[in-house]
C-alpha positions in Angstrom: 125.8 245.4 174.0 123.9 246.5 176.9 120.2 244.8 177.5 118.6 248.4 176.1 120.3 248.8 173.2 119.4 245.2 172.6 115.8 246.2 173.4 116.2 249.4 171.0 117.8 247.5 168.3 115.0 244.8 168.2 112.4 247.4 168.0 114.2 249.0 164.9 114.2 245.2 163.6 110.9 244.6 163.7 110.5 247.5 161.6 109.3 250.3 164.5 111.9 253.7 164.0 112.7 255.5 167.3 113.3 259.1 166.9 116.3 261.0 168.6 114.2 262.3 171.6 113.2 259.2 172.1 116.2 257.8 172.4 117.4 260.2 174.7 114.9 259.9 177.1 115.8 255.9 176.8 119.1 256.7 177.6 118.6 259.2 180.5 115.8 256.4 181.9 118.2 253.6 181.6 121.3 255.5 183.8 118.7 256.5 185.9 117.6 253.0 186.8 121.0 252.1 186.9 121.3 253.9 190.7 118.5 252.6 192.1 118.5 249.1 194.3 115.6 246.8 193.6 114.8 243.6 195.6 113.0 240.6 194.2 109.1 240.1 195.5 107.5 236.1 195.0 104.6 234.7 194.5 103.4 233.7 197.9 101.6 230.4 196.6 104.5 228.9 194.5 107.5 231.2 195.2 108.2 231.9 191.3 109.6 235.9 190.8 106.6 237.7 190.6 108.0 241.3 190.2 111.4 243.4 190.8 110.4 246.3 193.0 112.9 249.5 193.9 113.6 249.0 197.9 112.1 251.7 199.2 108.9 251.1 197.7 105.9 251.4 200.4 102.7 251.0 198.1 100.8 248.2 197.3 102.5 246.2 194.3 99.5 244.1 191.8 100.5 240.8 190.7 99.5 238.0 187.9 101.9 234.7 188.6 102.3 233.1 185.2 103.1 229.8 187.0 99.9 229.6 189.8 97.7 232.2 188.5 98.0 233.9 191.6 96.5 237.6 191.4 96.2 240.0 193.8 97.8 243.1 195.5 100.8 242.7 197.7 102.2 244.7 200.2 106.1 245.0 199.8 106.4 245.1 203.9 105.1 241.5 204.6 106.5 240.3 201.8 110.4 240.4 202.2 113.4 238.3 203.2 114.0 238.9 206.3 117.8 238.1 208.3 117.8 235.9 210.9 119.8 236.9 214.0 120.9 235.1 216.9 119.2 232.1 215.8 120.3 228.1 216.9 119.7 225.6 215.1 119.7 223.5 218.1 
C-alpha cells in the first residue's frame, strides 16, 4: 500500500469520509509529486531534517526545528550540500 492510500485510509478510520473529487485530486497530486526531485534542508544549529524542499526551489523556506527550537527563514542557496572537487586530504 502506497504511503497515501495509507494516509487516505487513516482519515476514513478516524471516521473523516473523502468524497470522489477529492480523491481524485489526491491522486493526480500524489503522481504529480512523484516527478519532482526534492533535496533535504537542516537545521543549521543541530543538523536534524528540518524540511524536504523540490530542487529548484529559489524562495525563502520558514522553519521550526523540533529538536533546537530553531526558527527562522532560510535561504535554500546557502543552505545545500555542496561537492567537493579536486580536494587533498593531505
Amino acid at each position: 500500500m502506497a504511503d497515501s492510500e495509507m494516509n487516505l485510509a487513516a482519515g476514513i478510520q478516524r471516521g473523516r469520509s473523502v468524497s470522489a473529487d477529492v480523491r481524485y485530486k489526491l491522486e493526480l497530486s500524489r503522481r504529480k509529486a512523484e516527478k519532482i526531485r526534492t533535496r533535504e534542508m537542516h537545521c543549521p544549529v543541530c543538523g536534524m531534517r528540518v524540511q524536504i524542499i523540490p530542487v529548484n526551489q529559489k524562495e525563502l523556506v520558514f522553519v521550526k526545528c523540533r529538536k533546537c527550537k530553531f526558527t527562522g527563514p532560510l535561504d535554500p542557496a546557502y543552505f545545500r550540500r555542496m561537492k567537493r572537487r579536486n580536494h587533498s586530504y593531505n
